[in-house]
C-alpha positions, 0 to 999 in steps of 0.5 A: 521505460517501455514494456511491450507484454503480449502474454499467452498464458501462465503457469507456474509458482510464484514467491510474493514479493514482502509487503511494503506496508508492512515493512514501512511500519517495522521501520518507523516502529523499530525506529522507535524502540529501545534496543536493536532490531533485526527486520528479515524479507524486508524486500527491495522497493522503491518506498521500502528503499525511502522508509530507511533512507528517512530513518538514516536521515533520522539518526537511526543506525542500520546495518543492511544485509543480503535479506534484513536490516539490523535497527537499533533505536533512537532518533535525533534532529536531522541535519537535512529534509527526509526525503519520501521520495513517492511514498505517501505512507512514508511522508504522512507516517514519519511526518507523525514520527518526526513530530516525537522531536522538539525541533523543526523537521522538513519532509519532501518527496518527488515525482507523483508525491508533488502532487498528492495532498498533505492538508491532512497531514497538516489538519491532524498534526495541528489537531495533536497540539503539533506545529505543521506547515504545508504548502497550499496543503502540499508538501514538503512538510514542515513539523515541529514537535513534541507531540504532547498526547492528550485527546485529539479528533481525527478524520478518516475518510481520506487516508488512515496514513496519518493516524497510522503515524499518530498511533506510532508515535504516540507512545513517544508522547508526555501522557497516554494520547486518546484518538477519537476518529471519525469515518475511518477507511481503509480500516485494515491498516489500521488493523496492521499499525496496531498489530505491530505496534503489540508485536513491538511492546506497546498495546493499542486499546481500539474500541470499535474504530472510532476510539483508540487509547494508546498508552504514554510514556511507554517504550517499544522493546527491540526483537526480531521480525519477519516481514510477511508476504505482499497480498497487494502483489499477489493478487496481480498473478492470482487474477492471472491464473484466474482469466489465463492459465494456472499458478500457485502463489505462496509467502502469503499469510492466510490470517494476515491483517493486510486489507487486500487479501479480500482479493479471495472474496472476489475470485470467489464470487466471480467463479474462480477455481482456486484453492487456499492452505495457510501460506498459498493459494492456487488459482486456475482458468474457469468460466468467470462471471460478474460480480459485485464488490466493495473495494471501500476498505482495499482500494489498492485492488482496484486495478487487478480487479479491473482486469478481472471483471474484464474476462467476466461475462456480464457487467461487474460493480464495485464500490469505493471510488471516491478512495482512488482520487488522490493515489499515485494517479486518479487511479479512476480516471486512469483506469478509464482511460487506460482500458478504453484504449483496450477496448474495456468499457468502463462507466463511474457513476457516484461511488461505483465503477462499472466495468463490462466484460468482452474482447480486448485489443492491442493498443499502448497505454501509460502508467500514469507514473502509477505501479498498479496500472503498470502491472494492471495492464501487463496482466491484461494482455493474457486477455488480447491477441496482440502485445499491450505496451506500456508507457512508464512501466518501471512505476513497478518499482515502487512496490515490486521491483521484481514483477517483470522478471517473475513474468518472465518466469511464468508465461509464455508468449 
């Protein structure tokens, strides 16, 4: 699919589309649990899509309807590989799942998730006493539980993708399983993980990210449960009304877990006008300057922040590189290249990307297969005088199907 966006302002309101994060864990979770469940605002995105079609494939029972799915508890040995599709979460997190079963299960996935490593699916999961095979580190993967508890160490410096997993289905384990982790990022989702795991029944005790004790047997209670808004999404039309027009974005949660709501911080700090209540921000065009931040623990905002910097007078700075190496793309690489052939000069130096503000130009780029550089680039055209056209852009569906029909709803050309 080609896009051609050439966008002159925006303004208007927005409802944040649900968090895929979060309803892929509610999922897993209610997957798990003892009784029924009722997800509501579970939304309609590709690795949402892939997160039931897996728990399907697991013997799970649902019942979808017009805005939730009814789950009812228990899993059982698939007759078929589960299928991912391109969601790295839900590989790596039902790979642990998987794992609360005593025979062998197969998980692929397609498209950019080929070529996305599963070494630490396969590292962790052995280091849990669990059998697991990759190929060359990736997938499909092959798991063979069950998963017995105990203490085992975990590395964090890649993805919290498997520990999220691990502590899911740690409560399925023979005795209470104790996580000694090291060098977590993305600490936030891990934030999330546990917080749901509490809201289902369970109590994750976390001393200081580094220690997480999880207590086993024990048993995920059934209950309804309300998917909250997209901060991710969001802060693709929040940096739009920042460099472009006006626009109020609601269905966001103000205290949420989610590690992208620290897109405040930064329109904050570069000068934006905007203003917050519990369930909605409001952000207007005004005069922006550079800015520092550290993307280490929210690496997904890279590519809104990207667009941002690009309005800022100055040069802006942030940190956290080294989390974009293995996402749909080289979401490095591919912001380079992609806003290069928009006129925005980008520099990577260690652990920090550079990017100077200035005039932008038309020009066609490609998403890379990746849903944030799509919506990235949409975005950007509010900075050019002359259409962005973008390659691929139906990426968009892996976390927001709706996004080019909420354009349309919000701009004008």
């Amino acid at each position: 699919m080609i896009q051609k966006v050439q966008l002159k302002s925006i303004e208007g309101f927005l409802h944040a589309p649900a968090s895929k994060s979060v309803a892929q864990r509610a999922i897993a979770i209610a997957s798990l649990a003892k009784g029924t469940s009722v997800i509501h605002h579970m939304g309609d995105s590709d690795d949402v899509q892939a997160a039931i079609r897996m728990a399907e494939t697991l013997g799970v029972q649902m019942e979808k309807e017009t805005d939730r799915v009814v789950i009812t508890g228990g899993i059982n040995v698939p007759s078929q590989s589960l299928d991912s599709g391109e969601s790295g979460l839900g590989i790596r997190m039902f790979s642990a799942v998987a794992a609360a079963l005593e025979e062998e299960v197969t998980l692929e996935g397609r498209g950019s998730l080929t070529r996305r490593p599963m070494d630490m699916v396969e590292k962790s999961l052995k280091a849990a006493g669990v059998k697991c095979n990759t190929t060359s580190g990736h997938q499909p993967v092959i798991v063979k539980g069950p998963y017995p508890g105990g203490t085992l160490v975990i590395d964090g410096s890649v993805s919290s993708q498997v520990l999220t997993g691990l502590l899911i289905a740690a409560p399925c384990a023979k005795q209470t399983s104790e996580f000694m982790v090291k060098n977590l990022k993305s600490k936030p989702y891990i934030d999330i993980t546990c917080q749901m795991m509490k809201e289902f029944g369970v109590e994750v005790i976390n001393n200081d990210y580094k220690e997480f004790t999880v207590p086993a047997p024990a048993h995920y209670q059934g209950r309804e449960y309300i998917v909250e808004g997209d901060w991710s999404g969001a802060a693709f039309w929040l940096v739009a009304g920042a460099i472009g027009g006006e626009i109020t974005v609601d269905n966001l949660v103000r205290n949420s877990a989610q590690a992208d709501k620290a897109i405040i911080e930064a329109l904050v700090k570069c000068g934006a006008a905007l203003r917050q209540d519990e369930a909605s921000v409001y952000v207007k065009k005004s005069g922006l300057k550079a800015f520092e931040f550290d993307a280490t623990h929210c690496p997904d905002l890279f590519p809104p922040l990207v667009v941002l910097a690009a309005a800022c007078k100055g040069t802006t700075a942030i940190k956290g590189v080294s989390r974009l190496r293995v996402k749909e793309s080289d979401r490095a690489a591919a912001l380079k290249d992609e806003f290069g052939k928009l006129g925005v000069e980008i520099s990577i130096e260690k652990d920090s990307m550079f990017i100077k503000g200035g005039k932008l130009k038309s020009a066609e780029v490609h998403s890379h297969h990746d849903h944030r550089i799509a919506m990235a680039a949409a975005v950007a055209s509010l900075l050019i005088d002359g259409p962005v056209t973008i390659h691929e852009a139906q990426a968009v569906n892996k976390s927001y199907p709706g996004f080019f029909r909420d354009m349309e709803e919000v701009s004008s050309y």
